[in-house]
C-alpha positions in Angstrom: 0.0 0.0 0.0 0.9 3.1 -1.0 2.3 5.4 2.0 2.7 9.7 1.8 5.1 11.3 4.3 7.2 14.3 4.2 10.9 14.1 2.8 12.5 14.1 5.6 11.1 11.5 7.3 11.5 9.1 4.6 13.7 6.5 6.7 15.6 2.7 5.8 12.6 1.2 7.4 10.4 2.5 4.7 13.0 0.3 2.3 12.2 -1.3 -0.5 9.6 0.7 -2.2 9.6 0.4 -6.2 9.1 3.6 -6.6 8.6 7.5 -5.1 7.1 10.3 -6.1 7.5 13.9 -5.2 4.2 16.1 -4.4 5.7 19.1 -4.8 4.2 19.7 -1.0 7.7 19.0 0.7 6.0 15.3 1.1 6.6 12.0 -0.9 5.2 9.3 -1.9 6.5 5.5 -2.1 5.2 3.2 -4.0 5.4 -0.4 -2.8 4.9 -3.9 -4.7 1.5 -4.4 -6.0 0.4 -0.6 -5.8 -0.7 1.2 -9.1 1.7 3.8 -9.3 0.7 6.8 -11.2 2.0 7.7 -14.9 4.3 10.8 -14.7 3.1 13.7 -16.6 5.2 13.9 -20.0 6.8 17.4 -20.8 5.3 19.0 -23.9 7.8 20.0 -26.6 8.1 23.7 -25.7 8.5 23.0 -21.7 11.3 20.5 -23.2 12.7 23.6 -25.5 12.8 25.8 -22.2 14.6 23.5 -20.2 17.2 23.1 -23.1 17.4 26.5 -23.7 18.1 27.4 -20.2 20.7 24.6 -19.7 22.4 26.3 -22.3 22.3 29.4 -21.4 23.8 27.6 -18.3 26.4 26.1 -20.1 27.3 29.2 -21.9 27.8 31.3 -18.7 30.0 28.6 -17.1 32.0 28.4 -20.1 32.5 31.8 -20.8 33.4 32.4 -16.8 36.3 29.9 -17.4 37.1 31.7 -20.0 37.3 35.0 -18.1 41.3 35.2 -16.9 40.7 37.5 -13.5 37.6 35.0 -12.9 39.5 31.8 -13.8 42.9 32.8 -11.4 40.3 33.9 -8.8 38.9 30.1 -9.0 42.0 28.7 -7.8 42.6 31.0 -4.9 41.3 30.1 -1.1 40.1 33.0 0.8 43.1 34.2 2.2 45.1 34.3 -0.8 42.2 36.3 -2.0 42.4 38.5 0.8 45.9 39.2 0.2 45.9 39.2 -3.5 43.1 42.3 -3.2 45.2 44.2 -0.3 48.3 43.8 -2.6 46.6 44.8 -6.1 43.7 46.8 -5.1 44.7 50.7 -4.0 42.6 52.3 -6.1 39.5 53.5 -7.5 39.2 51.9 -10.6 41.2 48.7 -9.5 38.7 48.2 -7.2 35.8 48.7 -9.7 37.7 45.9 -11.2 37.9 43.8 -8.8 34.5 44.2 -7.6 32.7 43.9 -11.4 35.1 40.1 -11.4 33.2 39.0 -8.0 30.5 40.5 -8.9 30.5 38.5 -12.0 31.2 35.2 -10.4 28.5 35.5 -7.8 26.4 36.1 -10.9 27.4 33.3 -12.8 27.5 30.9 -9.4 23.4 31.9 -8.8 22.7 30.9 -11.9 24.1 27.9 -11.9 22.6 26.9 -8.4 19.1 28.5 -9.5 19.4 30.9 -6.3 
């Protein structure tokens, strides 16, 4: 028999279900052997062509942030390095229009890649 509960409190003693199914509620529900389990709605060809279109667009961004030299060195630097890296080449206006537009970019580029 079929059995709803929320995500969280799906646990190894609700083990082996066939199936789940999110309710888009913040519950789930599993599916065991011998229950009917519902058919999953199919996409229709333009919700298909939007998801496309935004994992490109996705793709794009993170390519083009690898391909962004301040972004990229940035990338490979911890905190502190970055931290001393801006005290040492930051002491101006402008540089720090620079450096700010770089983060500002790769916070950019991060949100949309985590859909935050």
């Amino acid at each position: 028999m079929s059995v709803t509960k929320p995500v969280d409190q799906v646990t190894d003693a609700d083990r082996p279900f066939i199936c789940s199914r999110g309710n888009g509620d913040g519950t789930v529900t599993l599916y065991y052997d011998g229950d009917v389990v519902p058919q999953l709605p199919t996409p229709t060809p333009a919700e298909i062509a939007a998801i496309l279109t935004a994992k490109q667009a996705a793709l794009a961004n993170a390519t083009a942030a690898r391909q962004y030299a301040k972004l990229a060195a940035m990338r490979t630097m911890t905190p502190a390095q970055l931290q001393v890296w801006i005290a040492a080449n930051v002491t101006n206006l402008a540089q720090a229009q620079d450096a700010l537009l770089t983060l500002a970019i790769g916070q950019c580029l991060l949100m949309n890649a985590t859909g935050v």
